[in-house]
C-alpha positions in Angstrom: -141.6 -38.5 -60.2 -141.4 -42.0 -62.0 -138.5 -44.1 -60.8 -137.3 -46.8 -63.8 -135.8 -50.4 -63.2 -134.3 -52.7 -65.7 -134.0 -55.7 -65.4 -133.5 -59.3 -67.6 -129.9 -58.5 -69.0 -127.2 -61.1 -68.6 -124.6 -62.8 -71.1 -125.8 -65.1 -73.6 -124.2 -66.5 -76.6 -124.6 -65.3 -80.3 -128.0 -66.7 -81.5 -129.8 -66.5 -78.1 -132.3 -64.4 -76.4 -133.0 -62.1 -73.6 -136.6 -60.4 -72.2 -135.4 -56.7 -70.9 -138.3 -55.1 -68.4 -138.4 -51.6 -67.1 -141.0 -51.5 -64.3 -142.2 -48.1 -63.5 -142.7 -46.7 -60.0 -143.7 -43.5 -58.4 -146.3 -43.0 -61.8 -148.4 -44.6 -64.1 -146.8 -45.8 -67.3 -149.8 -45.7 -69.3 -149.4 -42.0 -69.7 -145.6 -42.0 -71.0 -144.0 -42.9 -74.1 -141.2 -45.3 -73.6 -138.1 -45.9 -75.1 -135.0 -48.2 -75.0 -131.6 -47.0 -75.3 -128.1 -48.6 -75.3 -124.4 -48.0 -75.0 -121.6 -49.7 -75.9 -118.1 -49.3 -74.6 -116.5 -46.4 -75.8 -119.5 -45.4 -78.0 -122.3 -43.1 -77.6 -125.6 -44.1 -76.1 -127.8 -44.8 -79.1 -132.0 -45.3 -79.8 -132.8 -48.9 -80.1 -136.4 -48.8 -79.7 -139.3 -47.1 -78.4 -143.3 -47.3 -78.2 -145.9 -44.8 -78.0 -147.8 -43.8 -75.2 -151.0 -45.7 -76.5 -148.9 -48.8 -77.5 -149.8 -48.5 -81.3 -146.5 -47.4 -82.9 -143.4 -48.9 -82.4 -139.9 -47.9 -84.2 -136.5 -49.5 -84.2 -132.8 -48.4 -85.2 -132.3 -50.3 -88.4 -129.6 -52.5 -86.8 -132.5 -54.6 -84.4 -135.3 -54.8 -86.7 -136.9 -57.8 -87.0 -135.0 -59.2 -84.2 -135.9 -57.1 -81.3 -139.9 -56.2 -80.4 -140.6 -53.5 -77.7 -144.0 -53.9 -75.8 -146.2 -53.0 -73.1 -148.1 -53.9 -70.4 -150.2 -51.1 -68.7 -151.8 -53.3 -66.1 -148.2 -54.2 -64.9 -146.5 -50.7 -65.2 -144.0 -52.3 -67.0 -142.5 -52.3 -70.7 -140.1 -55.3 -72.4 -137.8 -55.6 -75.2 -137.5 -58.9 -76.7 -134.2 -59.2 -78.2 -133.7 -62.6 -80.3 -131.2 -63.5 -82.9 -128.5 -61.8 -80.5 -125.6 -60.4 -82.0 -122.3 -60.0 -80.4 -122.6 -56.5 -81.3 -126.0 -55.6 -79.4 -123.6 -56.3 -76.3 -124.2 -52.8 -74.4 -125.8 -51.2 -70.8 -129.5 -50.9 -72.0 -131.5 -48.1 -70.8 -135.3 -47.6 -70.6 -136.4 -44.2 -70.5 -140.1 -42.3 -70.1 -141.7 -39.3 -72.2 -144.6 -37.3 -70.4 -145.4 -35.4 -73.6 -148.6 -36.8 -74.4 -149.4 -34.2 -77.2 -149.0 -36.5 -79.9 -149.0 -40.2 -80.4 -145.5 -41.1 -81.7 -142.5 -43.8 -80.5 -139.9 -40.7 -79.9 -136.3 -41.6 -81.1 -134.5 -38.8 -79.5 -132.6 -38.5 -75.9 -133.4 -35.1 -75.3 -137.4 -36.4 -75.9 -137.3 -38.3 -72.8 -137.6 -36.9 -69.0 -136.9 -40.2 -66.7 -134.0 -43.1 -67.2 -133.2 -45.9 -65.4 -129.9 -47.2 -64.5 -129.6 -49.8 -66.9 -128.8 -53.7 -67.8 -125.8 -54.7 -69.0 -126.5 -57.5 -71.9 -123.1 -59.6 -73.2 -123.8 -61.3 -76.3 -120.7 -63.5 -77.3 -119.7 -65.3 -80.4 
């Protein structure tokens, strides 16, 4: 069963920028799509972005694009999410989560897509 760890959250102020990593244990990565997920106080937990299981598609909410990049590393059983430009409103617990369905190559957008979650980062942006 793969265990996730995040990792790289903090408090930074509006403008700055933070490198989130989930490193993988107890499986390889390579074989799971991977997604990033956050939640704010008193909100739902929402998509942010996520990455195929072959690395070649990506997709974002609309809200971090072109501010936030979501990669791999296979070698180091671990994915990142780049967040720049940081907004006091990306200020949330941000979760990394794995998809074993390696049927088709898409970047999966939806909870209930994904079998394994870590315990999350909590990121403060403030203003």
């Amino acid at each position: 069963q793969v265990q996730l760890v995040e990792s790289g959250g903090g408090s930074v102020q509006a403008g700055g920028s933070l490198r989130l990593s989930c490193a993988a244990s107890g499986g390889t990565l390579s074989r799971y799509a991977m997604g990033w997920f956050r939640q704010a106080p008193g909100k739902e937990r929402e998509f942010v972005a996520a990455i195929s299981w072959t690395g070649g598609r990506t997709n974002y909410v609309d809200s971090v694009k072109g501010r936030f990049s979501i990669s791999r590393d296979n070698a180091k059983n671990t994915v990142y999410l780049q967040m720049n430009s940081l907004k006091p409103e990306d200020t949330a617990v941000y979760y990394c989560a794995a998809a074993a369905d390696t049927r088709y190559i898409v970047a999966r957008t939806r909870e209930y897509e994904y079998d394994y979650w870590g315990q999350g980062t909590q990121v403060t942006v403030s203003s």
